[in-house]
Phi, psi and omega in degrees: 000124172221154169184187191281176190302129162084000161325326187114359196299271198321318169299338162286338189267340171286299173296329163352276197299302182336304181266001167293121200306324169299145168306127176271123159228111239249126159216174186233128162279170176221158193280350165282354182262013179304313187282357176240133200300132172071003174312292198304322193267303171359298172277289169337306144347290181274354167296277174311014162255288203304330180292318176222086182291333164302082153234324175302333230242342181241045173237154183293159188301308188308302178284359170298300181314300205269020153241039170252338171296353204237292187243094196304328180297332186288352165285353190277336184263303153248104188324120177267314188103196187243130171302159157279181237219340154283078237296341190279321202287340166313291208321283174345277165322329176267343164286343179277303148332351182264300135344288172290296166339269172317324185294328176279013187263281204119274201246110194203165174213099162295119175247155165204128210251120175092026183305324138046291188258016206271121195284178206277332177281324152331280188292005168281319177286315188315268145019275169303324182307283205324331185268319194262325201244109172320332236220344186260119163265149191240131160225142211236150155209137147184179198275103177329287180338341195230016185252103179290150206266156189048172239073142163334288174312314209265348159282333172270349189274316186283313171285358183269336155295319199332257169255003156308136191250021162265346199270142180237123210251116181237093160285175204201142173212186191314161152270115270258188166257316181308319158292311168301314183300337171259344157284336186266001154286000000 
């Protein structure tokens, strides 16, 4: 879903979530997290714990551990056990782990709101939800305008069109004067 600022994005994501039969797991990126590794999947993350806190219990001990650096609570849930000492094979592992947490909820729709602002490992998990967990629907919103060109966001916005024949692309605009005119009547 995309369109300028007061467009309506959220408020459609919002009736979404609202009529979806599936569990929904709802988060907003914001623009002080750009830069920061895992905001946006953090919050979704824990969204997705709170729905199925067993979920922890079936992730391998290496991706437990190197996704309790991402998420702290899940030692509180399980023994991870010592991250490796490699910072890419953490990041991996906690996206394999991450993964796995969704592929086990079962039937589930990630909204994510204000993609704009979506630090680069976020659209990385998004990105793999949409490819590996069949049973995961992923919907996106944000403001073209505010998507820097060759940037993270407008590479993941351009492979999740690519040649996949699921994606439905909803711009939103401004509303006509003939609506604002009936509205205000």
């Amino acid at each position: 879903v995309s369109g300028p600022a007061g467009s309506g994005k959220s408020r459609l994501l919002d009736e979404v979530a609202l009529r979806c039969p599936d569990p929904v797991l709802a988060a907003r990126a914001f623009p002080a997290e750009r830069q920061d590794a895992w905001g946006l999947a953090r919050s979704l993350l824990r969204e997705l714990l709170a729905l199925d806190v067993d979920a922890a219990h079936a992730l391998p001990r290496r991706a437990a551990a190197a996704l309790c650096e991402v998420l702290p609570e899940l030692a509180d849930i399980r023994d991870p056990g010592r991250p490796p000492d490699d910072a890419e094979t953490r990041r991996a592992l906690a996206l394999d782990g991450a993964t796995r947490l969704a592929e086990h909820a079962g039937r589930i729709v990630v909204v994510a709101d204000d993609l704009q602002w979506a630090d680069a490992t976020s659209l990385g998990l998004l990105a793999r939800l949409a490819e590996r967990a069949p049973r995961a629907g992923v919907i996106v919103a944000y403001r073209p305008e505010d998507v820097r060109p060759g940037g993270a966001v407008e590479g993941f916005l351009e492979a999740l069109a690519g040649p996949r024949g699921d994606v439905l692309d909803v711009p939103l605009g401004p509303l006509p004067p003939s609506a604002i005119a009936d509205l205000v009547d």
